[in-house]
N, C-alpha and C positions, 0 to 999 in steps of 0.2 A: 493090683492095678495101679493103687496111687504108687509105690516104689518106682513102679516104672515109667509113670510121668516124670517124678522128679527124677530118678535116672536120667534122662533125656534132659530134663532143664539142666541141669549139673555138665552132662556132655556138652549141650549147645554154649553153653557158658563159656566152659573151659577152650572151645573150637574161635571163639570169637574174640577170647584173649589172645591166644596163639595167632591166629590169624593177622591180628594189631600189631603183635611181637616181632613176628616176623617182618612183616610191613614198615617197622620202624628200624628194624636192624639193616633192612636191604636199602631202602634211601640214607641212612646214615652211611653206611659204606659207598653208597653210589655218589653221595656230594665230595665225602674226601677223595675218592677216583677222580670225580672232577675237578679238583682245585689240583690238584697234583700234575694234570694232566694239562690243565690251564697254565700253572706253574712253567711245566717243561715249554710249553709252545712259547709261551713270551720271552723263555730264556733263550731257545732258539731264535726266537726273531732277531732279540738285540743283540746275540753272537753273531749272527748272521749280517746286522747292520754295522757292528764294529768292522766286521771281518772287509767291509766297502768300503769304510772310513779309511781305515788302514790300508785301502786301494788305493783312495784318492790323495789322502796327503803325506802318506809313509808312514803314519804315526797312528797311535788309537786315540781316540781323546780322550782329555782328564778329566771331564766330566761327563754326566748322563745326561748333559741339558743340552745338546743337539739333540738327544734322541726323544726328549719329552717337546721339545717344539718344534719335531716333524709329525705329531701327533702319538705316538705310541707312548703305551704303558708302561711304567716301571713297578708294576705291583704283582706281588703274588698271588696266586687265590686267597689265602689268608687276609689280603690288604697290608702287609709288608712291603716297605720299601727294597728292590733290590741293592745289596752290596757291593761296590762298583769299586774297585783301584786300580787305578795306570801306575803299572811298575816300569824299573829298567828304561824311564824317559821317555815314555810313548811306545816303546816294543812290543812293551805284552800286558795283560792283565788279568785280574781276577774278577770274577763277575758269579752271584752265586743268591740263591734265596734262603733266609735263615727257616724257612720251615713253618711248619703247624707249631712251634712253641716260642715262634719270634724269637730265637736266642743264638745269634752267630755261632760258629765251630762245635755245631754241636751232631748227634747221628740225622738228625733230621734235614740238615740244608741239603739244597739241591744245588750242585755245579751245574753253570754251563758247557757244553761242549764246544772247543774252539772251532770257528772254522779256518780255514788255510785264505789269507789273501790271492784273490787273481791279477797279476798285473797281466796286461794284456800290450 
């Protein structure tokens, strides 16, 4: 009879680590989902505000600082600065997030996907 009380305490024990384990491994996974996810959507917005910029005056601009005081973000989920360069004189640019390891050109950054200007 006492074996199989402790039995059971040994079981319940073991059921309440796992249970924690697991709980810790799924929000761990579930925050880097969201920073990644956050990530792409701000890299989208500000592609997508270049992409107007480059409506309005032919050019992208050579800085991100129209785009930080119309209010929007330049950070990563990480809290990285995004990467920003006007190449080619206003033509075109590079715009990209260094990642979960903050370290440019590395497997981790994220590009943004260009959009197409509309003239109308």
């Amino acid at each position: 009879m006492k074996s199989i009380v402790s039995f059971q305490k040994i079981v319940s024990y073991i059921s309440i680590v796992v249970f924690f384990l697991v709980t810790f491994l799924f929000f761990t996974s579930y925050t880097t989902l969201k920073k990644e996810r956050r990530t792409k959507w701000r890299l989208y917005r500000c592609a997508e505000f270049l992409a107007s910029e480059k409506t309005s005056v032919d050019e992208y601009p050579y800085s991100l600082r129209c785009y930080v005081d119309k209010g929007f973000r330049i950070k990563d989920g990480w809290g990285n600065v995004f990467k920003y360069e006007c190449i080619d004189d206003g033509k075109d640019y590079i715009l990209f997030s260094v990642g979960k390891d903050g370290i440019p050109y590395t497997d981790d950054d994220m590009h943004a996907k260009k959009h197409q200007p509309r003239y109308y």
